[in-house]
C-alpha positions as a Python dict, from the first residue, in 0.01 Angstrom:
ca = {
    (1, 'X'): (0, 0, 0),
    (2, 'X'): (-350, 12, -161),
    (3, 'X'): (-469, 270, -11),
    (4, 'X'): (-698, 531, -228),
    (5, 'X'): (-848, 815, -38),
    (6, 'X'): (-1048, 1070, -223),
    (7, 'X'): (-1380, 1296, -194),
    (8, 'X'): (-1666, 1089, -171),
    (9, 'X'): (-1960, 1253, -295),
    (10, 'X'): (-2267, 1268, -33),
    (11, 'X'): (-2488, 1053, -248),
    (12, 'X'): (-2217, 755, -306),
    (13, 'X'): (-2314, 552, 29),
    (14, 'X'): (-1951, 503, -5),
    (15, 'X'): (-1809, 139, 124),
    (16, 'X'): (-1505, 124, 249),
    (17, 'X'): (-1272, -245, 228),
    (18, 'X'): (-1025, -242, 554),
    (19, 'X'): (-843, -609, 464),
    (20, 'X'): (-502, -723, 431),
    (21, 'X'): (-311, -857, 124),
    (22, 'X'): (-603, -1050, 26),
    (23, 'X'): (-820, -721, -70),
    (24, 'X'): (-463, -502, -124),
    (25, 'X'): (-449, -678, -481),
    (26, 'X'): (-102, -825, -359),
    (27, 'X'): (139, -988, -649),
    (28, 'X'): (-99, -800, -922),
    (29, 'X'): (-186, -440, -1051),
    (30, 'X'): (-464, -246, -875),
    (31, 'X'): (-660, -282, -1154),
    (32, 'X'): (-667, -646, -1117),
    (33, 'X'): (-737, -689, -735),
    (34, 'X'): (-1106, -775, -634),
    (35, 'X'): (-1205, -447, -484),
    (36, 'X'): (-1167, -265, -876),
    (37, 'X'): (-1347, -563, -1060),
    (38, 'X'): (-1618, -525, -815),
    (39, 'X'): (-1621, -130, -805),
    (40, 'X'): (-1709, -221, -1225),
    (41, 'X'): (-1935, -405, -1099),
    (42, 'X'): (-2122, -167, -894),
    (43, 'X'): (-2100, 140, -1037),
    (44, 'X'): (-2357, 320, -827),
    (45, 'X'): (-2154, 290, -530),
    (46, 'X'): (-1798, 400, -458),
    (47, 'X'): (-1593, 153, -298),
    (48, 'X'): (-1272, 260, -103),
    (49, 'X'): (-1030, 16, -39),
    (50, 'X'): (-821, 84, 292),
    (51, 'X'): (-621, -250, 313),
    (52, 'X'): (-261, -261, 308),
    (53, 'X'): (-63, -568, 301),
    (54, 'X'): (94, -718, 588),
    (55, 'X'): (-190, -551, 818),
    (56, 'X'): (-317, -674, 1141),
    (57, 'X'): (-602, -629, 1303),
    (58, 'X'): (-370, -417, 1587),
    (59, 'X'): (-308, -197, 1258),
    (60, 'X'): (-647, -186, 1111),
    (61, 'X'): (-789, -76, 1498),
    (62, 'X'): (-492, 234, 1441),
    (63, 'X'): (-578, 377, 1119),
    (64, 'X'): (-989, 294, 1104),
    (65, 'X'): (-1072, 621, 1311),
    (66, 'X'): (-933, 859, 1043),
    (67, 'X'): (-1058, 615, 728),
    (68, 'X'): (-1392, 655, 867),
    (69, 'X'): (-1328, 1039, 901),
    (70, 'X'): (-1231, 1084, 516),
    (71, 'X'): (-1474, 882, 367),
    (72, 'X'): (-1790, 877, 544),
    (73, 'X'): (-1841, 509, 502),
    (74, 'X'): (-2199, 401, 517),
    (75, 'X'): (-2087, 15, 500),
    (76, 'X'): (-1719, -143, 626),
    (77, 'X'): (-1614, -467, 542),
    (78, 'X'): (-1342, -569, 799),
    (79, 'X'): (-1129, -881, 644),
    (80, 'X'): (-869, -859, 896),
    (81, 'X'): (-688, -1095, 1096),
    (82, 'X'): (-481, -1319, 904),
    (83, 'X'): (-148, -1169, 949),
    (84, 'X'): (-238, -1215, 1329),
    (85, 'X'): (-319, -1554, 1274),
    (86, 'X'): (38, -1610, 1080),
    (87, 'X'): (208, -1451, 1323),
    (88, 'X'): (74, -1687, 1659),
    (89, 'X'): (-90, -1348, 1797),
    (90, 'X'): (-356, -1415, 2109),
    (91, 'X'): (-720, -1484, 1972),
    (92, 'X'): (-789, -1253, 2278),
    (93, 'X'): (-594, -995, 2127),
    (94, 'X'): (-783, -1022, 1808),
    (95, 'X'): (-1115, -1023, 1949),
    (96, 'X'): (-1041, -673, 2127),
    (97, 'X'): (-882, -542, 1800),
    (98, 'X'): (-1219, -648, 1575),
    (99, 'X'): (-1422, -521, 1843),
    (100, 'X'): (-1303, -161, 1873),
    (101, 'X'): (-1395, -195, 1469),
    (102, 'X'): (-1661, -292, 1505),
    (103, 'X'): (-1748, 3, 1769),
    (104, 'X'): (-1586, 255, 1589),
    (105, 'X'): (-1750, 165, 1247),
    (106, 'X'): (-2153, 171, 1426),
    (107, 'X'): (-2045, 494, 1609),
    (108, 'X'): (-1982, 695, 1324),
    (109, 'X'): (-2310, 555, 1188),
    (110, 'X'): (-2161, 267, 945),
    (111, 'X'): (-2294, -88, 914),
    (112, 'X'): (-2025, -341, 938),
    (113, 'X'): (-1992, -663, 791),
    (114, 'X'): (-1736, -877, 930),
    (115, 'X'): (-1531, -1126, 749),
    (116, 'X'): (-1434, -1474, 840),
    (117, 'X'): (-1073, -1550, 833),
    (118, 'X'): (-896, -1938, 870),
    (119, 'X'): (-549, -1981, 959),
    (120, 'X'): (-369, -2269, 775),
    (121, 'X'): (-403, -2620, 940),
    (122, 'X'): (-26, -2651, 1041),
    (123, 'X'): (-115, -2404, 1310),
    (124, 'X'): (-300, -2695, 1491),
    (125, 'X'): (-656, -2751, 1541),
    (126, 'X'): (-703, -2590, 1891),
    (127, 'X'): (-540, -2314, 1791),
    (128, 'X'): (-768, -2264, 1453),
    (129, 'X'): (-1064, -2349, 1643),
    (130, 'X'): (-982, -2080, 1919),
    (131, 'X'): (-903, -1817, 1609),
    (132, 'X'): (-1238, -1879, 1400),
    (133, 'X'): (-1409, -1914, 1727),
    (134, 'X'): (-1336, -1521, 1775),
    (135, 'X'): (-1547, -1409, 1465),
    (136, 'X'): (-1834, -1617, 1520),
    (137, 'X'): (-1850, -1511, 1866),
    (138, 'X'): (-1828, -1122, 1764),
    (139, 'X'): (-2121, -1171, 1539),
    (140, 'X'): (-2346, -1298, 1791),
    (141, 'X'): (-2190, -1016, 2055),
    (142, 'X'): (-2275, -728, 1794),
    (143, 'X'): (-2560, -859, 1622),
    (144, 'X'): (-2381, -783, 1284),
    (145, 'X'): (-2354, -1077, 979),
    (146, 'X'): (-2014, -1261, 944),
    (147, 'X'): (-1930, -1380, 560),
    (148, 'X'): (-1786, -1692, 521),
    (149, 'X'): (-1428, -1676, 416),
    (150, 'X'): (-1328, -1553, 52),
    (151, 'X'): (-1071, -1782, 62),
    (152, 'X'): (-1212, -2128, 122),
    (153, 'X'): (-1275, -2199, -196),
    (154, 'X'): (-1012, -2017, -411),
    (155, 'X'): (-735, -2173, -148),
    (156, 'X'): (-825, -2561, -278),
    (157, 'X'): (-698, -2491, -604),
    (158, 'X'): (-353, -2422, -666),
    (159, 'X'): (-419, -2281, -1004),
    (160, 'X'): (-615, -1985, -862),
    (161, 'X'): (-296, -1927, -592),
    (162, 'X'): (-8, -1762, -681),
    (163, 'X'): (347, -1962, -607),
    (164, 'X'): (328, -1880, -219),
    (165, 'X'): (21, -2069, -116),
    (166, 'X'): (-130, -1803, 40),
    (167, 'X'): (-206, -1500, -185),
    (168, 'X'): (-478, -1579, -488),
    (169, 'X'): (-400, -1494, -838),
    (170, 'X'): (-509, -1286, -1061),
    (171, 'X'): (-752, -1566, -1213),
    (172, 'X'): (-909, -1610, -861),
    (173, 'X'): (-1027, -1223, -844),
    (174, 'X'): (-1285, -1228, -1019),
    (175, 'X'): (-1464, -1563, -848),
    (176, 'X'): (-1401, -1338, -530),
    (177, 'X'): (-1593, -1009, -635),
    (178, 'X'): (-1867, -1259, -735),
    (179, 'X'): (-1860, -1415, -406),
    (180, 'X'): (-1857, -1078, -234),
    (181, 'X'): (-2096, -871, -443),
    (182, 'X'): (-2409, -1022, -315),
    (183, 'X'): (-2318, -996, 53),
    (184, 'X'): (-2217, -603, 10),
    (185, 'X'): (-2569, -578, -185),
    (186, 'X'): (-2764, -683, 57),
    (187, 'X'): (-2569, -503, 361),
    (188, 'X'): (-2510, -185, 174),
    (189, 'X'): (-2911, -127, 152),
}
């Protein structure tokens, strides 16, 4: 579990990362994940990351009310939905997970940012279609930006993957906080 939860001072415009495996630092130290190369990165800000391996978006819906509670998020970045993918779940289903988010984020007065996520290919094509069809469709329905996926370009080269496929190494985190810097710059403001 990567979960660190501490007292965020006032002035922090703390972010707060609710992801999966991909932002949990899976396979690698902490220290080594994304989310800390990029919190060196940013030192002005505190960044909290709430993702826990193996999460769906059913899970991420359960436990963003109290994350929101203990660290007064100004800015969520929801990179959720890839477990859901891997496990066949309804693109419905997702949709209603990302949206309660997405509601819960703006009602305690957080902007959101929403994350792409792909499924693998061997799920089918109407099947991924239906899946990425959910976030661009939530982006339009909340007005909110969606990021292109992390992954799309880290995923192409199996040196930057660990031995599963589906997890990046830790030579692929820092090309990720690069990616994802900018887009938490500009959102965070």
């Amino acid at each position: 579990m990567a979960l660190i939860l501490h007292t965020v001072p006032a002035h922090a415009n703390p972010i707060l990362i609710l992801g999966d495996s991909l932002s949990a630092s899976y396979g690698m130290e902490q220290d080594k994940g994304w989310v800390h190369l990029l919190q060196k990165k940013m030192p002005n800000v505190t960044i909290i990351n709430g993702s826990v391996s193996g999460e769906t978006s059913a899970g991420g819906s359960r436990r963003l009310p109290a994350l929101l509670e203990s660290t007064q998020a100004k800015l969520v970045l929801i990179e959720l939905g890839g477990n859901d993918g891997l496990r066949g779940f309804s693109p419905k289903q997702l949709k209603e997970n990302l949206t309660k988010m997405i509601t819960a984020s703006r009602q305690s007065g957080a902007k959101v940012l929403l994350s792409e996520v792909m499924v693998p290919p061997n799920y089918g094509p109407r099947y991924a279609k239906m899946f990425s069809q959910v976030y661009q469709d939530l982006a339009v329905e909340h007005d909110i930006t969606l990021m292109p996926f992390f992954m799309t370009k880290i995923a192409i080269h199996p040196e930057l993957m660990q031995a599963d496929g589906i997890h990046p190494n830790e030579d692929a985190q820092p090309q990720i906080a690069e990616f994802i810097q900018p887009w938490l710059d500009t959102h965070r403001q």
